[in-house]
C-alpha positions as CSV (number, residue, x, y, z in Angstrom):
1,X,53.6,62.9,49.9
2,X,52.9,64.9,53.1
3,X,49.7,64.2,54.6
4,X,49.5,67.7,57.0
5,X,46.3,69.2,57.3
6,X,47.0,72.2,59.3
7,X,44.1,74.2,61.4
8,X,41.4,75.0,60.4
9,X,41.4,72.2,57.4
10,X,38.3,70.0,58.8
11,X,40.6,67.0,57.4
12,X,43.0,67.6,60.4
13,X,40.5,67.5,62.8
14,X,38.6,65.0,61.0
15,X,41.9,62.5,61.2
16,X,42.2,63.0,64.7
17,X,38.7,62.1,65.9
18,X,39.3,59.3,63.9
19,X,42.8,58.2,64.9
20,X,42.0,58.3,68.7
21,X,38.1,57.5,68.5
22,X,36.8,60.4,69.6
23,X,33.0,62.0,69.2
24,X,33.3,65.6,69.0
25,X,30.2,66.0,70.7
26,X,32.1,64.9,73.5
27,X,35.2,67.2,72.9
28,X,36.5,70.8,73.6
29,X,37.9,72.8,71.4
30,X,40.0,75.7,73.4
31,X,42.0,78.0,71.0
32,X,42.5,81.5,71.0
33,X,42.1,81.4,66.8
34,X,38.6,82.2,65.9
35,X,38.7,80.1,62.7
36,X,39.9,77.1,64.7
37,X,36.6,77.0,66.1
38,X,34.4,77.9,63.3
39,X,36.0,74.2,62.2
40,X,35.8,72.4,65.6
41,X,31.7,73.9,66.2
42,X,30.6,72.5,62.6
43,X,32.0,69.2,63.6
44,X,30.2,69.5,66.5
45,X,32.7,70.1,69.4
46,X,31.7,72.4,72.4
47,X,34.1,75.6,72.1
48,X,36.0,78.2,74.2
49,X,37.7,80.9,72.7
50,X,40.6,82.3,74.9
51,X,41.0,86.4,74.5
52,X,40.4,89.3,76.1
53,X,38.5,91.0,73.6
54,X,34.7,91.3,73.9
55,X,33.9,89.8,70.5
56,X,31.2,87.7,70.0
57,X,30.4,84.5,67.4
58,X,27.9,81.9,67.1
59,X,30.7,79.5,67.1
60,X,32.1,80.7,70.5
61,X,30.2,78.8,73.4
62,X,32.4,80.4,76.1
63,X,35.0,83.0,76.1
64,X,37.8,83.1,78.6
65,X,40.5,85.4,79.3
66,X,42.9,83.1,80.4
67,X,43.2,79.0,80.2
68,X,43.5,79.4,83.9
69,X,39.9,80.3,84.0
70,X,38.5,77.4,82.1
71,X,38.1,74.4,85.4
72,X,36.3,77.3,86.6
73,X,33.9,78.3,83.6
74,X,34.1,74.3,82.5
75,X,31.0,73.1,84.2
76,X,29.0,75.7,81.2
77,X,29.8,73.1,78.2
């Protein structure tokens, strides 16, 4: 009886924000998987997508080309 939810199953994220208490209005989602944060934006979670592509989605907040570049581009969420 395995329990996984893998990403982008809203029960995995779901089970997390519950296990540790979180609000995921108070949360970051950084991934470099666009339906990752189609999941972590509808639970309401601030998002960053990490890529160096020049797409664009409603679910994206920010878009980074490196996780080095997110203290810098942090203070946007």
């Amino acid at each position: 009886n395995i329990k996984f939810r893998p990403k982008p199953m809203p029960a995995g994220f779901r089970a997390l924000l519950r296990a540790e208490r979180l609000d995921p209005r108070r949360c970051i989602m950084v991934e470099d998987s666009l339906p990752n944060l189609v999941t972590a934006k509808k639970l309401g979670m601030s998002t960053v997508l990490v890529s160096t592509g020049s797409r664009h989605s409603p679910y994206v907040d920010v878009t980074i080309r490196s996780v080095l570049d997110l203290p810098r581009r942090c203070g946007r969420l």
